[in-house]
TORLO-898024 format. One line per field, with one value per residue (C-alpha): residue number from 1; residue in three letters; chain; z, x, y. Coordinates in nm, 4 decimals. Example, Ala and Ser with C-alpha at 12.3 -4.5 7.8 and 13.67 -1.06 7.14 Angstrom:
n	[1  2]
res	[ALA  SER]
chain	[A  A]
pz	[0.7800  0.7140]
px	[1.2300  1.3670]
py	[-0.4500  -0.1060]
***
This chain:
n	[1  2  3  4  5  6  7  8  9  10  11  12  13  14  15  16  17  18  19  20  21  22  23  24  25  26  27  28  29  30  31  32  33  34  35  36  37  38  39  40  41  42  43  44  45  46  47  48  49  50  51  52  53  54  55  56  57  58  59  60  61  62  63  64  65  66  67  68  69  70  71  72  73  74]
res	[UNK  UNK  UNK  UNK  UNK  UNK  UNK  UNK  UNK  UNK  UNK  UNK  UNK  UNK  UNK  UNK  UNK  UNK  UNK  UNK  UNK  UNK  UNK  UNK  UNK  UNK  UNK  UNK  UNK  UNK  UNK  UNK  UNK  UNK  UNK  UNK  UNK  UNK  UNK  UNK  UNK  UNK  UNK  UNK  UNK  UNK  UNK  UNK  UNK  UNK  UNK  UNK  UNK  UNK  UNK  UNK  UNK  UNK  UNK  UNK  UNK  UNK  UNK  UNK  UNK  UNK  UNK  UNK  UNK  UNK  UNK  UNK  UNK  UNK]
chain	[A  A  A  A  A  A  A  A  A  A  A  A  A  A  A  A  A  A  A  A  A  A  A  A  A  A  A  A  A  A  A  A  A  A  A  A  A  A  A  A  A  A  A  A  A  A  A  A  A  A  A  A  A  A  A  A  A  A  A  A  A  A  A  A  A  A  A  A  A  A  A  A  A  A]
pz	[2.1818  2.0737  2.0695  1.7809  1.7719  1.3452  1.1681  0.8550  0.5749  0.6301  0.3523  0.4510  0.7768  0.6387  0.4425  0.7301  0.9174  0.6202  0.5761  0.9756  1.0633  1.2776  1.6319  1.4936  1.6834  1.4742  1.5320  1.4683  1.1525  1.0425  1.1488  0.9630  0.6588  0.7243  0.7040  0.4184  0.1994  0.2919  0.2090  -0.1742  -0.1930  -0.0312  -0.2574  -0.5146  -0.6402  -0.8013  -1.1517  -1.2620  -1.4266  -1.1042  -0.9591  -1.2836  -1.4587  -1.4016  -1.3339  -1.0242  -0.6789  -0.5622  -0.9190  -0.7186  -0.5683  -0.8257  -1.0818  -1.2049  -1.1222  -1.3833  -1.6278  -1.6358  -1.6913  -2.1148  -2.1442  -2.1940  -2.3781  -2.2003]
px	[-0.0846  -0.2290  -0.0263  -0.0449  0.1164  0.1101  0.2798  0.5379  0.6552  1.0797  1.1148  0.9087  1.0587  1.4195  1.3012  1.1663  1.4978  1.6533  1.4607  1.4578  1.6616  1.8785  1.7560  1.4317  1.2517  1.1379  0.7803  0.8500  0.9678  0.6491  0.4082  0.6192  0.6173  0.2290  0.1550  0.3466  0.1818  -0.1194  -0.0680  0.0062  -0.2694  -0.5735  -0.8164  -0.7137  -0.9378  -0.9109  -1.0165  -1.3647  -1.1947  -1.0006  -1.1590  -1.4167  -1.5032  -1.5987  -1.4327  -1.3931  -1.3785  -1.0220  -0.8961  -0.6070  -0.4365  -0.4575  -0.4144  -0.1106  -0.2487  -0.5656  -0.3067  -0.1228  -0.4388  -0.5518  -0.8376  -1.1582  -1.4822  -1.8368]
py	[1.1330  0.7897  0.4837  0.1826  -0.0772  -0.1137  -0.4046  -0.2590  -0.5005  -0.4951  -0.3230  -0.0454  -0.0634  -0.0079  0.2773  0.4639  0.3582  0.5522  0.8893  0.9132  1.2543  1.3522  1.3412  1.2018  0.8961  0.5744  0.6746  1.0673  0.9516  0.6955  0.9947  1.2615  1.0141  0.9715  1.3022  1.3814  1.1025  1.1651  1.5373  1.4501  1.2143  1.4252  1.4368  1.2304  0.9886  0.6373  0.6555  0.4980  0.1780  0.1007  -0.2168  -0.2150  -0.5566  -0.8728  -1.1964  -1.3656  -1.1911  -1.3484  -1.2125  -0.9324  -1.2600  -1.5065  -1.3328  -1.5299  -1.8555  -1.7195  -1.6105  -1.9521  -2.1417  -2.2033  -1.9411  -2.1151  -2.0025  -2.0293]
***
């Protein structure tokens, strides 16, 4: 068995704590959890617009900041 040390968000950590059964280990849990999602999500795709356009390449994290600003033509 291979060991990671992987860093969860506390609110993913909380719901793992939750959906952890009886007699189940923390790290039973996170691999049964693993498995399962990436069971539903084999061989799904992203769609062809996902991460399509143009604008600037920081756009996913500032996207507010963008929004805020008066829209500008050039």
């Amino acid at each position: 068995m291979v060991r990671r040390t992987v860093s969860l968000p506390e609110s993913v950590e909380e719901r793992v704590r939750n959906a952890v059964e009886e007699e189940e280990s923390f790290s039973a849990a996170v691999a049964r959890l693993l498995e399962a999602g990436l069971r539903a999500t084999h061989g799904r795709h992203l769609p062809d617009w996902v991460g399509s356009g143009e604008g600037p390449d920081d756009l996913g994290r500032r996207a507010e900041e963008y929004l805020r600003q008066p829209a500008t033509s050039e």
